[in-house]
LOFI-747675 format. One record per residue (C-alpha): residue in three letters; x negated, y negated, z. Coordinates in steps of 0.2 Angstrom, whole numbers, plus 2048, in hexadecimal, padded with zeros to 3 digits. Layout:
ALAXYZ ...
This chain:
UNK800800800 UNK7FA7EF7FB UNK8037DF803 UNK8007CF7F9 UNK8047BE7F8 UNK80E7B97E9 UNK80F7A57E4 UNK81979D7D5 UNK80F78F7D1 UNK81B78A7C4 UNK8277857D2 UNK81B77D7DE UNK81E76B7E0 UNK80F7697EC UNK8177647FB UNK80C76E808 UNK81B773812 UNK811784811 UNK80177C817 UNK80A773824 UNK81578382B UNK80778D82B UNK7FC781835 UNK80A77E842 UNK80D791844 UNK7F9794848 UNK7F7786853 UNK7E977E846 UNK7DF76E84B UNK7DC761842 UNK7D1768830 UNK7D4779834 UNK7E1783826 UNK7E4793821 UNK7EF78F815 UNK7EC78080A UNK7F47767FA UNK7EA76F7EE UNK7F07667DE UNK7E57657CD UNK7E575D7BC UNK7DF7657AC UNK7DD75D79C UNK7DA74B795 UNK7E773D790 UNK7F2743787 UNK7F0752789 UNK7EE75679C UNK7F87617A8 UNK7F97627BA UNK7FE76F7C7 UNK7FE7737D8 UNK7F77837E3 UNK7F978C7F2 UNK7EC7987F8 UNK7E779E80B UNK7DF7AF80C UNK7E17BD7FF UNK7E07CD80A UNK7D57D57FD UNK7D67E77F8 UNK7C57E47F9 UNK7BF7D6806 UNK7AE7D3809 UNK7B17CA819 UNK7B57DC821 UNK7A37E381E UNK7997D6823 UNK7A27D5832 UNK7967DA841 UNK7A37DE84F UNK7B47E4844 UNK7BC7D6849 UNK7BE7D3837 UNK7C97E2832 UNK7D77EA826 UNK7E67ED82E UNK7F07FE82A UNK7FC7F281D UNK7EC7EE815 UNK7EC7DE81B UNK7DA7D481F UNK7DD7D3831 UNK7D47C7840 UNK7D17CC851 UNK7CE7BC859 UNK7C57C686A UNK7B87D085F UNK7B47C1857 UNK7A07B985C UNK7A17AB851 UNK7937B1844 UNK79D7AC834 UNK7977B882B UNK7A87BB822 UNK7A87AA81F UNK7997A8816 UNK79D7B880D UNK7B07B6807 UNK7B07AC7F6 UNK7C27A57FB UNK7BD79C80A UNK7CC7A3814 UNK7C37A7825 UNK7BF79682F UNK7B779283C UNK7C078C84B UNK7B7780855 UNK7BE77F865 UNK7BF792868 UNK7AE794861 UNK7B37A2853 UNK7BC7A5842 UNK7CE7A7841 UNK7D87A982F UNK7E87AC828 UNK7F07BF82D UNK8007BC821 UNK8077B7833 UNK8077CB839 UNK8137CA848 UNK8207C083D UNK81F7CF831 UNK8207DD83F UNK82F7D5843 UNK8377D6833 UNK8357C282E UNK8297BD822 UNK81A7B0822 UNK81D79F827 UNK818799818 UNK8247A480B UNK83179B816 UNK82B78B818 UNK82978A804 UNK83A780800 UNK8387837ED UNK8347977F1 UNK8267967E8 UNK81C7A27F5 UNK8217B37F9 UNK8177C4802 UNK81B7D57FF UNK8167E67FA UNK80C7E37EA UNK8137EF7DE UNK8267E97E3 UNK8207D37E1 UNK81A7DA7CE UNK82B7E37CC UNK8337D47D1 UNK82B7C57C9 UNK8237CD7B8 UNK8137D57B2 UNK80C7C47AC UNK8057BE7BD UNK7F37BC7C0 UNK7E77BB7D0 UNK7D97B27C6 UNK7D779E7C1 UNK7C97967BD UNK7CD78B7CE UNK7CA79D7D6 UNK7B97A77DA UNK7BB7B57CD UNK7C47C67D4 UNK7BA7D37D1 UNK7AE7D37E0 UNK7BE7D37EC UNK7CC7D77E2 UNK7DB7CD7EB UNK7ED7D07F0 UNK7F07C07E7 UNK7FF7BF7D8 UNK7FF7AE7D1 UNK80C7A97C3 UNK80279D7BC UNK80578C7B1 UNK7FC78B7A1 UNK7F177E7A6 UNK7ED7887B5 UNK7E37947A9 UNK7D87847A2 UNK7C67837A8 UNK7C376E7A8 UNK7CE76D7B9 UNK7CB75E7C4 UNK7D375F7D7 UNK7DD7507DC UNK7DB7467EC UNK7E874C7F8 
């Protein structure tokens, strides 16, 4: 079983109320995100485009943060999740330095790394991450893999050129991406 995240950047209006529920939930100081919006531009007058993406941590099939890891406080869970245990951690930052998404982040007033776990207790309960929820266009969804294919189409990708290519980690990531999404001269915007 593979659990991914699933987002629809044809329906994202970049509003960060993902970012925002996500911070709120985890009780984030100020800088620290697991989840993040960013909005970029492609293209040069009049031809450009523009769209907006939502990222936080992929849960790899693959992740590099879990065997650099000295203690296994970096860890898959049995749902194949990428998984944190906050009381193993030393605050080495290993996985940091090794994950090419920059999902694990150091928390400086607990002196270790903390990241996105797709909110696991919220799950376990039967509810879904805060930020699928929070997302008021529903452009954010996390399920089993193979079913969020079924449901949103064949055409989705997990690689943009915005992105660190895939094949060192292989994500659990599903992007319905904008055509200007797949264009190599992006520029990121000032938020």
């Amino acid at each position: 079983m593979a659990l991914a995240f699933y987002f629809d950047m044809t329906r994202c209006v970049g509003c960060r109320a993902c970012q925002v529920a996500c911070k709120d939930r985890n009780d984030l100081d100020i800088g620290l995100l697991f989840r993040y919006a960013k909005t970029y531009e492609t293209g040069s007058f009049p031809k450009v485009g523009m769209y907006n993406y939502s990222g936080s941590c992929n849960h790899c099939g693959n992740p590099v943060c879990v065997t650099v890891c000295p203690t296994g406080a970096m860890h898959k869970a049995g749902d194949g999740t990428v998984i944190h245990e906050d009381d193993r951690c030393i605050g080495c930052r290993a996985c940091m330095n090794s994950c090419p998404y920059g999902a694990p982040k150091f928390d400086e007033a607990r002196s270790i790394v903390r990241k996105c776990d797709a909110c696991a207790s919220q799950r376990a309960r039967g509810e879904n991450p805060v930020c699928v929820d929070a997302c008021p266009s529903r452009a954010l969804d996390f399920g089993e893999r193979d079913e969020l294919i079924a449901k949103y189409g064949e055409d989705l990708v997990k690689d943009l050129p915005i992105l660190p290519d895939s094949g060192l980690t292989n994500p659990n990531l599903l992007i319905k991406a904008k055509p200007c999404a797949l264009k190599e001269d992006f520029r990121e915007l000032p938020t």
